[in-house]
N, CA, C and O atoms as a DFTB+ gen file, in Angstrom:
280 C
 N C O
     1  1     -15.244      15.315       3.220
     2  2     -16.055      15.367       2.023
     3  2     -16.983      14.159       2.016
     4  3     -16.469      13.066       2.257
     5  1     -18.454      14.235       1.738
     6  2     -19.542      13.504       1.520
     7  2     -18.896      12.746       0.407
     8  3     -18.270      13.391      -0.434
     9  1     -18.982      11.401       0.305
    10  2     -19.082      10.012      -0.846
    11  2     -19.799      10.882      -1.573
    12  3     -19.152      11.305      -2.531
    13  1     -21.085      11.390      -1.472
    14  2     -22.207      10.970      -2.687
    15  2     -21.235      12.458      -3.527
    16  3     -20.663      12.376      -4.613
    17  1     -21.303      13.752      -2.602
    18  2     -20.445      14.613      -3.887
    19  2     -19.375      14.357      -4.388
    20  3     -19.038      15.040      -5.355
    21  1     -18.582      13.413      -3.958
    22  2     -17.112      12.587      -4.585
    23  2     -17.518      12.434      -5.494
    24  3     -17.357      13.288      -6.365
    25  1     -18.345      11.113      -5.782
    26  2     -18.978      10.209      -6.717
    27  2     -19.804      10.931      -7.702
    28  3     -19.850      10.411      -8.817
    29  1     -20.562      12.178      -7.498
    30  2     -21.119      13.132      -8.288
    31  2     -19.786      13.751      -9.159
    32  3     -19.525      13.425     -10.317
    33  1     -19.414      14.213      -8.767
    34  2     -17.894      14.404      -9.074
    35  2     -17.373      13.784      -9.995
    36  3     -17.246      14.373     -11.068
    37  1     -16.858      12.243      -9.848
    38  2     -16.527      11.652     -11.096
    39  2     -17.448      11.133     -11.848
    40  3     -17.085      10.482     -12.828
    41  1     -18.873      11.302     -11.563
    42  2     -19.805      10.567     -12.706
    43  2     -19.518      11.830     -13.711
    44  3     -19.745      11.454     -14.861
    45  1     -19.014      13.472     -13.665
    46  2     -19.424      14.199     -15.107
    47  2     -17.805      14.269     -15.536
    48  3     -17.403      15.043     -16.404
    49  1     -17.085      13.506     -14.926
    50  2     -15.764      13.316     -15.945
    51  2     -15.692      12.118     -16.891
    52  3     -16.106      10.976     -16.691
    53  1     -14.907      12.761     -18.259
    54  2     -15.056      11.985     -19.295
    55  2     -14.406      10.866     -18.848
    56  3     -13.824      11.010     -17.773
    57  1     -14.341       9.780     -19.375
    58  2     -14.349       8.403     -18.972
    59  2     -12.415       8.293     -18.770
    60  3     -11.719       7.769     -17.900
    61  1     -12.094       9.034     -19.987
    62  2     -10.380       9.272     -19.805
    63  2      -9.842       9.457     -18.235
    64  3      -9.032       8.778     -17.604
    65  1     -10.515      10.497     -17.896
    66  2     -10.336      11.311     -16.400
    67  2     -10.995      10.023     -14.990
    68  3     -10.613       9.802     -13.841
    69  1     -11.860       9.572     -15.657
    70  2     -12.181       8.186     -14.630
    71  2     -11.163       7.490     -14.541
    72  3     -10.959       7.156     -13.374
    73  1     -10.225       7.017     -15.443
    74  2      -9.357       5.928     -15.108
    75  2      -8.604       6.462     -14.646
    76  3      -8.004       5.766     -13.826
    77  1      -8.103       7.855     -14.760
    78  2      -7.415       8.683     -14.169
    79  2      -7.628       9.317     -12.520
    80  3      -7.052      10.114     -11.780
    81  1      -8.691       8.522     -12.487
    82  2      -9.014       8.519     -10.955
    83  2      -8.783       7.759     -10.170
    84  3      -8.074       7.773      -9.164
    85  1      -9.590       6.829     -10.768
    86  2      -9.471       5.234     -10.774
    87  2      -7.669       4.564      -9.976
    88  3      -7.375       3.864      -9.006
    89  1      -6.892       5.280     -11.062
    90  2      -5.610       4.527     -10.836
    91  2      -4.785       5.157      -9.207
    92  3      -4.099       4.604      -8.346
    93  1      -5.340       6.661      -9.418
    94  2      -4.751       7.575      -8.718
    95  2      -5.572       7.084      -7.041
    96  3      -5.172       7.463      -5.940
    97  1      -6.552       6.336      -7.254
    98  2      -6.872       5.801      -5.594
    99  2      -6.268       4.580      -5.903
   100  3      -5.413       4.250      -5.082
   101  1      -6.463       3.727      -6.929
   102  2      -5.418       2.176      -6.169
   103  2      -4.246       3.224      -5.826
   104  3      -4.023       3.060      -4.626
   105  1      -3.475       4.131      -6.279
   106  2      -2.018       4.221      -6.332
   107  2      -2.208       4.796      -4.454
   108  3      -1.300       4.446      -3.700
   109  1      -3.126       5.450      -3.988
   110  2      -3.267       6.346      -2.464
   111  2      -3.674       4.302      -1.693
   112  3      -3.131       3.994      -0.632
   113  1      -4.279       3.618      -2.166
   114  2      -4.423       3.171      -1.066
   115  2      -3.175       2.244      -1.049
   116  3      -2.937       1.700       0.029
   117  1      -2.228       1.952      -2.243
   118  2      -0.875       1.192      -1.941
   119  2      -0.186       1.588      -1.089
   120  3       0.599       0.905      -0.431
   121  1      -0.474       3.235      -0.942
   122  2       0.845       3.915      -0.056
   123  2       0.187       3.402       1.486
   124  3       1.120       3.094       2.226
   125  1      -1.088       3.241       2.119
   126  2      -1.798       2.581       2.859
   127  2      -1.063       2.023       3.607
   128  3      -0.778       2.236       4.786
   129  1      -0.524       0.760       2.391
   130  2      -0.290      -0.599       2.545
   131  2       0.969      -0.787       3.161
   132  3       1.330      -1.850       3.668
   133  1       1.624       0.240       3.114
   134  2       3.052       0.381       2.824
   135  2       3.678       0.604       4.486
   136  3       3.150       1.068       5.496
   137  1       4.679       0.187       4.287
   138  2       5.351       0.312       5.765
   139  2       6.017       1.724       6.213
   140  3       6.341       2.476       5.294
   141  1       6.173       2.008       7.113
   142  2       6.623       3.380       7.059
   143  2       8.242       3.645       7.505
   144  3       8.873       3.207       8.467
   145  1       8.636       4.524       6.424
   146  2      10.253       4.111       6.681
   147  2      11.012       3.940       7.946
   148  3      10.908       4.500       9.037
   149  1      11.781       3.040       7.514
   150  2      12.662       2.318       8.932
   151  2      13.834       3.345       9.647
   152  3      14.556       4.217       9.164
   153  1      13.719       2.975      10.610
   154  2      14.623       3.623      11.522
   155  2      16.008       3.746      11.183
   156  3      15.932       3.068      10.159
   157  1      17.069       4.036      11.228
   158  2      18.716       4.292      10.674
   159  2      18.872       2.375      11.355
   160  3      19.002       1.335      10.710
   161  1      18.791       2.580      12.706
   162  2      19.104       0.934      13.158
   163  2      18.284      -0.160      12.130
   164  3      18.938      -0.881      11.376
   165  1      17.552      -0.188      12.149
   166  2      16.310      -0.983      11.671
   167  2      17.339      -0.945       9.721
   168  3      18.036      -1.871       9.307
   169  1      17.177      -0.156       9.272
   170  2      17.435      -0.059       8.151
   171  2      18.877      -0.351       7.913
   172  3      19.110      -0.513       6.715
   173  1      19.945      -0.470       8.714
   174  2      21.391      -1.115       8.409
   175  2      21.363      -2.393       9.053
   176  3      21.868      -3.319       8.419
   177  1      20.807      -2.671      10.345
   178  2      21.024      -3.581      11.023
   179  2      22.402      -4.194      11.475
   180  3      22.680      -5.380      11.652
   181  1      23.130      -3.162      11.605
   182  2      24.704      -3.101      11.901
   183  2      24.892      -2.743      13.051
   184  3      25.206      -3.633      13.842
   185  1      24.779      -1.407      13.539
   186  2      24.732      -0.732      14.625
   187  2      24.145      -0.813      15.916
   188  3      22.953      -1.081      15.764
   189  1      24.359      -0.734      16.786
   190  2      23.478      -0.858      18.278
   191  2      22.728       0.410      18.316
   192  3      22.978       1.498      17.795
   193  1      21.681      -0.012      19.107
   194  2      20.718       1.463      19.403
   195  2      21.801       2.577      19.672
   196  3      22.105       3.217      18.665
   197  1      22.353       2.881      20.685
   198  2      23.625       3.403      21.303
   199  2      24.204       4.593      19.757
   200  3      23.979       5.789      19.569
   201  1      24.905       3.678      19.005
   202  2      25.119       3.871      17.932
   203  2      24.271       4.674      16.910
   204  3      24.423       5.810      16.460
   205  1      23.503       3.900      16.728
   206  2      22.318       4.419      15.622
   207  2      21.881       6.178      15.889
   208  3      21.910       7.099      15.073
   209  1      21.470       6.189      17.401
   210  2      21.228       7.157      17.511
   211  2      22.105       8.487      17.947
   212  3      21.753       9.646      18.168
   213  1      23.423       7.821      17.980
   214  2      24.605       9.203      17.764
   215  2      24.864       9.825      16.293
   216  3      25.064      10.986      15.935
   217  1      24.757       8.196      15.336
   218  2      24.586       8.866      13.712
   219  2      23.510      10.012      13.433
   220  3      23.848      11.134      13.057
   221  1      22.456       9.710      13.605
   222  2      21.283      10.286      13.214
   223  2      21.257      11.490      14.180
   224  3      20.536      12.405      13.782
   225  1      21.682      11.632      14.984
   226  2      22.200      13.024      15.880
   227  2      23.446      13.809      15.028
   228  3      23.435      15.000      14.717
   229  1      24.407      12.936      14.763
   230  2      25.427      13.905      13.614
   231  2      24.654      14.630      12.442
   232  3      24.633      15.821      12.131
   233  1      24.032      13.538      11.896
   234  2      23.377      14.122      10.283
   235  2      22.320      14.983      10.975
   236  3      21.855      15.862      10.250
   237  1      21.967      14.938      11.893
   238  2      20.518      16.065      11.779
   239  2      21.602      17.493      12.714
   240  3      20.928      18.521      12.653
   241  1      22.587      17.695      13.267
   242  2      23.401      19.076      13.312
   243  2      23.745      19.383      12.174
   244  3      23.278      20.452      11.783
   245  1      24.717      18.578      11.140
   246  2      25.160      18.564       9.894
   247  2      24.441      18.935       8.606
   248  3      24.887      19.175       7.484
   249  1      22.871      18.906       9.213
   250  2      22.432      19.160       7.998
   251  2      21.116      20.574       8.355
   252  3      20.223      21.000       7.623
   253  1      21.451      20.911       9.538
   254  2      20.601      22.022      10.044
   255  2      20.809      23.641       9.323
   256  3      19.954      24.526       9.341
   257  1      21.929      23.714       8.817
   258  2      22.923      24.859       8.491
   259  2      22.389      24.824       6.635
   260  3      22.723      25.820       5.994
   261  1      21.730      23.890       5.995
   262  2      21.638      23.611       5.148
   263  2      21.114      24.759       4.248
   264  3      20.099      25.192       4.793
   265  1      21.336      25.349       3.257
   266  2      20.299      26.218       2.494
   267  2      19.759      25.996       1.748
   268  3      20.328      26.032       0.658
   269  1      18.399      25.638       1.776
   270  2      17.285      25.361       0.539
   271  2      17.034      25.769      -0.129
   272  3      16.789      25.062      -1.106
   273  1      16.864      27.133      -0.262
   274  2      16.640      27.959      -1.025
   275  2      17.674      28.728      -2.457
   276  3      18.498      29.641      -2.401
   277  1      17.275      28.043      -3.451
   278  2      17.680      27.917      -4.584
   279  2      18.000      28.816      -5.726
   280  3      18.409      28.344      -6.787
């Protein structure tokens, strides 16, 4: 999408809906900023690689069977 039709865009929203824009890009570029979630090792810092990745091999068989549908 072209800037200038973005910006056309929020110049005919009422000023309410601007800040409502406004907040909703700081809030997209925090996620930016943000680190991207850590690995099972990384995130306990307990376990050896070895380890880490036999857990995360259990939970992803364990949770394959799962039914989502509600």
């Amino acid at each position: 999408m072209e800037n200038t039709i973005l910006i056309n865009k929020i110049k005919i929203l009422p000023n309410s809906l601007k800040e409502e824009v406004n907040d909703f890009i700081d809030f997209l570029l925090s996620k930016k900023n943000k680190k991207s979630i850590p690995t099972i090792e990384e995130f306990s810092g307990i376990w050896s690689k070895e380890e880490s990745n036999e857990i995360e091999s259990i939970i992803k068989k364990g949770t394959e069977n799962i039914d989502n549908e509600w």
